[in-house]
C-alpha positions as CSV (number, residue, x, y, z in Angstrom):
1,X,7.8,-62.6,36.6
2,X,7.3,-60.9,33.3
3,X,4.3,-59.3,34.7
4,X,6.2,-57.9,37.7
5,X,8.6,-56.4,35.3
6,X,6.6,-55.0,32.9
7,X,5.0,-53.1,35.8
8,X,8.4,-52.0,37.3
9,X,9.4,-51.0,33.8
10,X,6.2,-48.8,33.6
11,X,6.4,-47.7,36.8
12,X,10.2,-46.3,36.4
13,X,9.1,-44.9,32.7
14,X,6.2,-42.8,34.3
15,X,8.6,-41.4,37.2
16,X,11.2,-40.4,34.6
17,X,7.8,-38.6,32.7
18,X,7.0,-37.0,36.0
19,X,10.3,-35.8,36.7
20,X,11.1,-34.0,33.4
21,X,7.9,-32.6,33.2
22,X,9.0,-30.7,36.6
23,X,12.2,-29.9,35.3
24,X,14.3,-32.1,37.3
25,X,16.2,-33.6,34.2
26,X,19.0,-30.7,34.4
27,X,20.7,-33.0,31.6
28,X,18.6,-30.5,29.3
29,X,21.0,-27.4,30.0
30,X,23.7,-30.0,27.8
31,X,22.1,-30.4,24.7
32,X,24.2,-29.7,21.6
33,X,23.6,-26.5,20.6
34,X,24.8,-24.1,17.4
35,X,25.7,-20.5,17.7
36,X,25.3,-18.6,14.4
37,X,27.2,-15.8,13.5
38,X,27.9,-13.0,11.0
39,X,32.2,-13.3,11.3
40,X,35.7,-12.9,9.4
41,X,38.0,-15.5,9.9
42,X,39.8,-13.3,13.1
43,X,36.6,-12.8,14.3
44,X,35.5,-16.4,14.2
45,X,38.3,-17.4,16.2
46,X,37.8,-15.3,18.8
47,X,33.7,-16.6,19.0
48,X,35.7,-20.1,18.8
49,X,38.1,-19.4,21.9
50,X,35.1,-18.3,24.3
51,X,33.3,-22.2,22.8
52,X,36.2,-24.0,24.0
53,X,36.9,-22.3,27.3
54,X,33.7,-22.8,27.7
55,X,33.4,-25.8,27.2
56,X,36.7,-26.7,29.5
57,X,34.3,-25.4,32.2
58,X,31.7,-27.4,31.1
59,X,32.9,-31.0,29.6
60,X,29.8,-32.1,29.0
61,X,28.4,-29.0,27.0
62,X,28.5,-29.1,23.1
63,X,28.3,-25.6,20.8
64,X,28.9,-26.0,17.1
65,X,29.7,-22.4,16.1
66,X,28.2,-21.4,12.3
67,X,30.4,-18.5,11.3
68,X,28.9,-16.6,8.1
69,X,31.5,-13.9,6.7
70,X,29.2,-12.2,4.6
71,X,26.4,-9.8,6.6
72,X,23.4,-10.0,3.9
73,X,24.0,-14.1,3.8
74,X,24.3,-14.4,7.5
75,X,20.5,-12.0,7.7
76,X,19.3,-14.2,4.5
77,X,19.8,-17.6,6.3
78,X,18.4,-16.2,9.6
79,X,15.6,-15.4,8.3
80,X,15.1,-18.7,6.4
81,X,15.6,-20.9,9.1
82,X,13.1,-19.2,11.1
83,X,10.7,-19.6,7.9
84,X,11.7,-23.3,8.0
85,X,10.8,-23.8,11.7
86,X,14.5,-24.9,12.5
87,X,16.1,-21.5,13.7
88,X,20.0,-21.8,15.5
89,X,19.8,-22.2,19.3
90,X,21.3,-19.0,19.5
91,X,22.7,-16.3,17.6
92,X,24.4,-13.3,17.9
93,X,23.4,-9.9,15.9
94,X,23.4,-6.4,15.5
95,X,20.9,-4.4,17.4
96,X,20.1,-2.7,13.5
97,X,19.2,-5.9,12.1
98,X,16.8,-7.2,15.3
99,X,13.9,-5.5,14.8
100,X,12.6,-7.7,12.1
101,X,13.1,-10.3,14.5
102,X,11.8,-8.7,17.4
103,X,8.4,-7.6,15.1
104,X,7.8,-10.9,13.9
105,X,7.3,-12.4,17.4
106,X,10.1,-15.1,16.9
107,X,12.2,-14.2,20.1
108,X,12.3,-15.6,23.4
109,X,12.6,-12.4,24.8
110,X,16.1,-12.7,27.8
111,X,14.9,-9.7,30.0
112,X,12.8,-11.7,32.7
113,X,15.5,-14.3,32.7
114,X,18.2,-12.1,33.4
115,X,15.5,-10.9,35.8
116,X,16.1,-14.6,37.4
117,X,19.7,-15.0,37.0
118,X,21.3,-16.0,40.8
119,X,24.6,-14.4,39.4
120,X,23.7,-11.5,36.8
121,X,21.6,-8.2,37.1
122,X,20.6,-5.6,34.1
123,X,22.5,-3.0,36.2
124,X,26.0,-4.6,35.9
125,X,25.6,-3.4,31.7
126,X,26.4,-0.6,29.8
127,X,23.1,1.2,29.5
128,X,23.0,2.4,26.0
129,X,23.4,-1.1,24.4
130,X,20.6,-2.2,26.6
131,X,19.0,0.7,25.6
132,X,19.4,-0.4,21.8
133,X,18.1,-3.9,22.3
134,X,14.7,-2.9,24.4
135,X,11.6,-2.8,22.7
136,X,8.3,-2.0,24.6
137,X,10.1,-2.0,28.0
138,X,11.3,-5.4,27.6
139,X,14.9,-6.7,26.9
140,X,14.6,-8.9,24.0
141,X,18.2,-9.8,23.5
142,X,21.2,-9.3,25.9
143,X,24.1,-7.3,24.8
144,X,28.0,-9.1,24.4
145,X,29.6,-5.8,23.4
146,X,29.6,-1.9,23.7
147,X,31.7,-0.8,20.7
148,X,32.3,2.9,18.8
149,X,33.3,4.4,15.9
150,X,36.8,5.4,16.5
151,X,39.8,6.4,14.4
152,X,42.8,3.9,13.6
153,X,46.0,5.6,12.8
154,X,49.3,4.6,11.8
155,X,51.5,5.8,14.6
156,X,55.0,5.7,12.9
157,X,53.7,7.2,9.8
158,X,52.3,10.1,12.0
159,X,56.0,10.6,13.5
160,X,57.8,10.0,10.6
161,X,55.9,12.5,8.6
162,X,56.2,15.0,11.9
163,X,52.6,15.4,12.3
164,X,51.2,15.7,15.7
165,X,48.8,12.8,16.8
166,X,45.0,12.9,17.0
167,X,43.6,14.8,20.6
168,X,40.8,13.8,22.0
169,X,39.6,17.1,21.8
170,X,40.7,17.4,17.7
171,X,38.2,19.4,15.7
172,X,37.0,18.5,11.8
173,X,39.7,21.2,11.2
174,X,42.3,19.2,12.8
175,X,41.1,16.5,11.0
176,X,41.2,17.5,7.9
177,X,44.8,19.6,7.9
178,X,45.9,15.9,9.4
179,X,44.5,14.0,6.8
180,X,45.8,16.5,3.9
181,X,49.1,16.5,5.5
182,X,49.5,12.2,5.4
183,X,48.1,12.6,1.9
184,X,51.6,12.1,-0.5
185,X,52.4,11.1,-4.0
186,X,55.8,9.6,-2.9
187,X,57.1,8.7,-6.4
188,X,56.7,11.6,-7.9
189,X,54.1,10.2,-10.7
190,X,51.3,12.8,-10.2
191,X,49.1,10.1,-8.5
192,X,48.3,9.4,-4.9
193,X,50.0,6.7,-3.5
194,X,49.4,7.2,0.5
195,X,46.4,8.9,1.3
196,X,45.4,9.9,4.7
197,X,42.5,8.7,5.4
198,X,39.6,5.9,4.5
199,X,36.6,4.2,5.5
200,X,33.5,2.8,3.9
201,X,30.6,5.8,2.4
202,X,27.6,4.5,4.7
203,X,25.5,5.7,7.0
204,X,26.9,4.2,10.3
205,X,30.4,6.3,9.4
206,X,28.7,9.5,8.1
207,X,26.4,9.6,11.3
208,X,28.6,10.7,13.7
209,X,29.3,13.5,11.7
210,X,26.0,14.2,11.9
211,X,25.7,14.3,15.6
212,X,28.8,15.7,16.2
213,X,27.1,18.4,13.9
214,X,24.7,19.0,16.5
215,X,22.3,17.3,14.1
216,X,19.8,13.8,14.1
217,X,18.3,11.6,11.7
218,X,14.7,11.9,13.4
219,X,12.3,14.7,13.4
220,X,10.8,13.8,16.8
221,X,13.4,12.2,19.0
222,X,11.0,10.0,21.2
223,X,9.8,8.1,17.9
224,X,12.3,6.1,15.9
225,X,9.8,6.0,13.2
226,X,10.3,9.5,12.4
227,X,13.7,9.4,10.1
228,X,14.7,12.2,8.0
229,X,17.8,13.4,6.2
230,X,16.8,16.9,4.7
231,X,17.6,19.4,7.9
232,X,20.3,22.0,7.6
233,X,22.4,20.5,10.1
234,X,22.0,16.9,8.3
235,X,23.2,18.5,4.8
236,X,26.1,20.4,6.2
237,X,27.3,17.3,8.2
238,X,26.9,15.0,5.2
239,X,28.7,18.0,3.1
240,X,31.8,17.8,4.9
241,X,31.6,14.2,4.9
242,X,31.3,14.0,1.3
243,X,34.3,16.7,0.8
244,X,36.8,14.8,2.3
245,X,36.5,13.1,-1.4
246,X,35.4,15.9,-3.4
247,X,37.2,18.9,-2.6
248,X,40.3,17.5,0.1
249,X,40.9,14.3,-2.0
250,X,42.6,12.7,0.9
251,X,40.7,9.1,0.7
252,X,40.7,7.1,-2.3
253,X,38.9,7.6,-5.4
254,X,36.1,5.0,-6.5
255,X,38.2,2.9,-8.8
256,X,41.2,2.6,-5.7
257,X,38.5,2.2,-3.2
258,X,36.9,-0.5,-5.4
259,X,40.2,-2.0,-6.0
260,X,41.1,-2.5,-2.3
261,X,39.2,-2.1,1.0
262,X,40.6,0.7,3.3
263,X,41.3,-2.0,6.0
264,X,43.4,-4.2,3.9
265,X,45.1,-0.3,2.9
266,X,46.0,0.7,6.2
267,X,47.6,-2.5,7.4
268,X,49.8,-2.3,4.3
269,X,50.4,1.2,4.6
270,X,48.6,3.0,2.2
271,X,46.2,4.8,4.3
272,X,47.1,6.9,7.5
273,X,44.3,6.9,9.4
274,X,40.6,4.4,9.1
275,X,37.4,4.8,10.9
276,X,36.2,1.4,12.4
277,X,34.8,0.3,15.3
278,X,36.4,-2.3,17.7
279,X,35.6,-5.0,15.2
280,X,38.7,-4.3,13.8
281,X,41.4,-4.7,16.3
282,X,41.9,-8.7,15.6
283,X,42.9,-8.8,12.4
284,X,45.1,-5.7,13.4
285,X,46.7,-6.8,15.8
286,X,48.6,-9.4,13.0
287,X,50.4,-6.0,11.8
288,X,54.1,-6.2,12.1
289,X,55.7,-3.3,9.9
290,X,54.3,-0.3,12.0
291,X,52.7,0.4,15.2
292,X,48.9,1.8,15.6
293,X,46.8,3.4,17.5
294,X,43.1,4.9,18.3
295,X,41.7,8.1,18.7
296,X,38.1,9.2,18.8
297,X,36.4,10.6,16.0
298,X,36.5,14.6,15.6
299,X,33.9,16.7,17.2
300,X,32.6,19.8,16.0
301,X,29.5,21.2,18.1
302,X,29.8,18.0,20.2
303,X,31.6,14.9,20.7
304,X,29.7,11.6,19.7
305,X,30.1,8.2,18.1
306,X,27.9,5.7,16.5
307,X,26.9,2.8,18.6
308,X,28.6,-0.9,17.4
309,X,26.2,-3.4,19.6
310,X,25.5,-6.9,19.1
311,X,23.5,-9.2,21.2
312,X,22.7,-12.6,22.0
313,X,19.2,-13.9,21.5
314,X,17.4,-17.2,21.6
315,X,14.8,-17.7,19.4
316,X,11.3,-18.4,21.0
317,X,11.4,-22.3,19.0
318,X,14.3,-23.0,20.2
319,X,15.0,-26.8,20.5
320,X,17.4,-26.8,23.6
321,X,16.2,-23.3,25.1
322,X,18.3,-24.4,28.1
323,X,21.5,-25.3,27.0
324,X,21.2,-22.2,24.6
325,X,20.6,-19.6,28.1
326,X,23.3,-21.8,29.7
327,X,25.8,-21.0,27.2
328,X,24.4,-17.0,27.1
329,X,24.9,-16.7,31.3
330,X,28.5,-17.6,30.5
331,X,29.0,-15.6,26.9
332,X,27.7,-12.2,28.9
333,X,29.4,-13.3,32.2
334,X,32.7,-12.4,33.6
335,X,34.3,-15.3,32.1
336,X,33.1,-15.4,28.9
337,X,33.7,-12.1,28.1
338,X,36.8,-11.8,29.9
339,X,38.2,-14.1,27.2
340,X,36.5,-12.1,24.1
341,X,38.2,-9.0,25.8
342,X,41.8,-10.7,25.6
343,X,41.3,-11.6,22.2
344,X,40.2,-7.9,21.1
345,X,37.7,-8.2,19.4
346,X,34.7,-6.6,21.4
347,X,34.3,-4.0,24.1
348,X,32.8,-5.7,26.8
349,X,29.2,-5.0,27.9
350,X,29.8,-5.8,31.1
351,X,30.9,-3.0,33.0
352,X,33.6,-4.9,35.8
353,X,35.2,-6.6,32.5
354,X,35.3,-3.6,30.4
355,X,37.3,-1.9,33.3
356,X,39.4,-4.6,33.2
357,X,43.1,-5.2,32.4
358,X,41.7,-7.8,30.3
359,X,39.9,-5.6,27.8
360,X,42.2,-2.1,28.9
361,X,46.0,-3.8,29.3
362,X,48.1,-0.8,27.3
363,X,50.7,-3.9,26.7
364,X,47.9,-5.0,23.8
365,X,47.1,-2.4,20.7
366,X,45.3,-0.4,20.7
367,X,47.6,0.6,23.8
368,X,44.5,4.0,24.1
369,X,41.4,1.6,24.6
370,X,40.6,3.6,27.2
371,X,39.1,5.8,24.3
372,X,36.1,3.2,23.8
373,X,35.2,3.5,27.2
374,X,35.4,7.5,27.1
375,X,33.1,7.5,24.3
376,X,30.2,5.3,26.0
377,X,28.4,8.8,27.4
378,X,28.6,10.0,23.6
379,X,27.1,6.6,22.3
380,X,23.7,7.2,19.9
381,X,22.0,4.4,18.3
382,X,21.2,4.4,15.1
383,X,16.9,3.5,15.0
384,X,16.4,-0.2,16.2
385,X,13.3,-0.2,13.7
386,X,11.9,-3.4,11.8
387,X,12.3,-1.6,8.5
388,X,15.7,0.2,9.3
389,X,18.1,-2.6,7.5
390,X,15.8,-2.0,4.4
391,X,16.5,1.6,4.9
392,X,19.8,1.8,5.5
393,X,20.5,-0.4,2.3
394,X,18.4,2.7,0.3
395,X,20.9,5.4,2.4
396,X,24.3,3.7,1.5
397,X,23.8,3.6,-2.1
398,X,22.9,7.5,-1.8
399,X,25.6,8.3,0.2
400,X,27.9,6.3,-2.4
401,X,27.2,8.1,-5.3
402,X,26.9,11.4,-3.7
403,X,30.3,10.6,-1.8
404,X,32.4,9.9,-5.0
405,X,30.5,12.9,-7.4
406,X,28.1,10.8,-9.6
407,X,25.4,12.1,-8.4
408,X,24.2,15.9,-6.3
409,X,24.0,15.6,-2.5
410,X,20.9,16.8,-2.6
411,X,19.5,14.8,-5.1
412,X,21.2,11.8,-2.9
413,X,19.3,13.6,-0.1
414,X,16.2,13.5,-1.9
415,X,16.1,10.3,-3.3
416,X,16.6,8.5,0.2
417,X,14.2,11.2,2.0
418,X,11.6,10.5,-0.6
419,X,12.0,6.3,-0.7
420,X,12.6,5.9,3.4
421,X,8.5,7.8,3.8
422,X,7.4,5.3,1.5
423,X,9.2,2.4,3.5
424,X,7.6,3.8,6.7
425,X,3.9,4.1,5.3
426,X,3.9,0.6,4.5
């Protein structure tokens, strides 16, 4: 009798062999899985919202979201869990932080598998994000969002102050005069106490200027390798940018900058206008003492904006590769990003969401989101290069010290021309 069940025993443990190694154990698409993230608080909940829906759709599913509020910690940690051999399931990250990623062979790359989706094509995306996360014809990592640069402004301080509001057609003229004319010392002390505008001195605000400039940061367009700052177009662009400190004086000066983020400035009041992408909208939507709105960013020659993208990808180790793409068909699908949409915080990359009332309803601020939509056409990408992050570290501190006087734009100019070719001949 023992002997008859030993061999029944073996028998049933070398079916249950055969059938997982044929994939028929579809118990492996509900593995616990963790979802790593680079989030604020507001942002976090809305990544936690799209878990539990999901979730409610899938009760046997488990995703433990790891929300890091801090960019270079979130990047640091990455990369040392891939070092480690224990990498997330699945995380979600900017298309200027991937190519490191993408370089060091450590993706499974999503392309063919969206390929095979029954429900999901490539063609049902915004193309520039798709674009952004492509390398060497193949879709590494599929896109959640399509966001812009665009400009917040304090609506109510606009009419209170008579000004007219931002076109969509507004120049760097109309900017500025708009700017200067939300720019007050309202108790009479000599000092500043509203200003009209703010944003952070980097590269991904300065860059639309750029292109609106009719200008580029590379010398031969079809290689992404070839960066370069020191072009007319570049310095006049980064000029203007720069003078909105130095000779307008209508954002704040170092120490007030340092002393308070222009975000946390305009939802008190203290700043008119803010350039941001969509990222922002969560945290102001909690704004009770005014009302807001968006507006592109001014155009000179042209109009453009800088391309906010982030993606989901799957690393090629993996432990539970299928609960991870699982989760991913209904993060990019019309459900999952239906619910991100509600909760503002992305523009969706999926085209028949982005149209949406869900992501477009005027009863929700921004009431113009139509704007973020408008700008897609105008969308460039900063380059999706292994070394870029690297880069664009050496950039912002040039543009920093250029933007508030300490040092000559084109000794800023220099400096980061001169360090970026020695980062690329590595």
């Amino acid at each position: 009798m023992r002997r008859r069940s030993s061999i029944v025993l073996s028998m049933l443990l070398g079916l249950s062999i055969l059938i997982a190694a044929c994939g028929g154990d579809s118990g492996s698409e509900n593995e616990p899985i963790t979802w790593q993230v680079w989030a604020d608080p507001e942002e976090s909940e809305a990544y936690q919202s799209m878990i539990d829906a999901y979730v409610k759709d899938n009760p046997d599913a488990e995703v433990t979201l790891n929300a890091i509020p801090d960019r270079k910690t979130f990047l640091s940690r990455l990369s040392a869990s891939f070092a480690s051999g224990s990498p997330p399931d699945v995380f979600l990250v900017n298309y200027r932080h991937n190519g490191q990623f993408v370089e060091k062979g450590v993706l499974e790359p999503l392309g063919p598998m969206l390929e095979d989706s029954d429900d999901l094509s490539a063609d049902q995306y915004f193309d520039v994000p798709m674009e952004a996360f492509t390398w060497d014809g193949t879709l590494q990592c599929i896109p959640f969002n399509q966001s812009s640069l665009v400009v917040y402004y304090n609506k109510t301080m606009f009419e209170e102050a008579g000004v007219p509001l931002p076109a969509d057609d507004w120049t760097w003229d109309d900017f500025v005069e708009t700017a200067k004319a939300l720019t007050k010392d309202t108790d009479g002390d000599g000092k500043t106490d509203v200003w009209g505008l703010g944003f952070e001195p980097s590269i991904i605000r300065a860059a639309p200027f750029i292109w609106s400039h009719g200008g580029s940061l590379l010398a031969d367009p079809n290689d992404p390798t070839s960066i370069t700052f020191d072009t007319n177009t570049t310095r006049e662009a980064l000029q203007f940018f720069i003078d909105l400190n130095l000779e307008h004086g209508v954002v704040p000066d170092e120490a007030s900058y340092n002393a308070q983020d222009p975000d946390s400035r305009f939802m008190d009041g203290s700043i008119a206008m803010v350039l941001n992408s969509r990222r922002a909208t969560p945290v102001f939507r909690s704004i009770e003492g005014f009302e807001w709105d968006v507006a592109p960013p001014p155009a000179d020659v042209t109009q453009s904006s800088t391309l906010h993208s982030d993606a989901f990808c799957i690393p090629k180790d993996a432990k539970h590769k299928d609960a991870a793409w699982k989760f991913v068909q209904y993060a990019i699908g019309p459900d999952g990003q239906t619910v991100a949409a509600e909760v503002g915080r992305t523009v969706p990359s999926l085209i028949s969401v982005a149209e949406s009332d869900a992501f477009l309803d005027p009863g929700k601020s921004p009431a113009n989101s139509q704007i973020f939509l408008d700008l897609g056409p105008n969308l460039v990408s900063l380059p999706a290069i292994a070394a870029w992050p690297e880069i664009e570290s050496i950039i912002n501190e040039e543009i920093y010290v250029a933007f508030f006087g300490t040092k000559s734009l084109d000794d800023a100019i220099q400096t980061a021309e001169t360090q970026t070719q020695e980062i690329l001949k590595r």
